[in-house]
C-alpha positions in Angstrom: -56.6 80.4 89.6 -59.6 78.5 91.1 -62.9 79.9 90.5 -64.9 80.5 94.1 -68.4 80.5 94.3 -70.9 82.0 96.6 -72.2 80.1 99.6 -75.5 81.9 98.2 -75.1 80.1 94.7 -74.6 77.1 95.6 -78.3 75.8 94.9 -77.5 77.1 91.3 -74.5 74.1 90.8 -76.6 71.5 93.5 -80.0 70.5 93.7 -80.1 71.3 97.0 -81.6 74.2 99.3 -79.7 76.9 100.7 -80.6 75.8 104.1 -78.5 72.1 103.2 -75.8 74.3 102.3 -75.7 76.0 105.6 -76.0 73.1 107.7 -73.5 70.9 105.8 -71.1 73.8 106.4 -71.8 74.1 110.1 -71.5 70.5 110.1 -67.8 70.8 108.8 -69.1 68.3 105.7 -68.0 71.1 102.9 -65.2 72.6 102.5 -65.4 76.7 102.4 -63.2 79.3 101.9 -63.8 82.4 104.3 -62.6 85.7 102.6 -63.7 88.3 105.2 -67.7 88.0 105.9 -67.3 86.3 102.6 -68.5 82.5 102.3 -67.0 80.8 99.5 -67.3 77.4 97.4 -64.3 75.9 95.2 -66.0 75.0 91.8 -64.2 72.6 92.0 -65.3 71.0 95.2 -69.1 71.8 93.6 -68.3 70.0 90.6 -67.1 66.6 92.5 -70.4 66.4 94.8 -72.1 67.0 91.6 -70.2 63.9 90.4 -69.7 61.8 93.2 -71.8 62.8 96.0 -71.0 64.7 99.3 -68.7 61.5 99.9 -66.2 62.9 97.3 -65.3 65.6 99.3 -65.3 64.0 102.6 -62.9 64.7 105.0 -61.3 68.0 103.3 -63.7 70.4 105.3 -62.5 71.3 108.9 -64.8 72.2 111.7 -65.9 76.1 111.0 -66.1 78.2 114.1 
């Protein structure tokens, strides 16, 4: 089973400010998992931007409403 990270924790994995990580998920540019109220992060997804840049991940994130 894939670990799932808090939106909250991503600046732990990134070196990025929380307010990136909200507008690159309003901007559909990564990919969430939505368990209630609940904003989550795939490791793994973390672990490819980490790797490759937001690029890696492009295109698996839909448009959040």
């Amino acid at each position: 089973m894939e670990k799932l990270i808090p939106a909250q924790e991503v600046p732990k994995f990134l070196p990025i400010k929380m307010a990136t990580v909200r507008s690159w998920i309003f901007q559909g540019r990564l990919p969430i998992v939505r368990l209630g109220r609940k904003v989550l992060v795939k490791e793994s997804v973390l672990e490819r931007i980490s790797e490759g840049g937001l690029e890696a991940v492009a295109g698996e994130a839909g448009r959040v409403a």
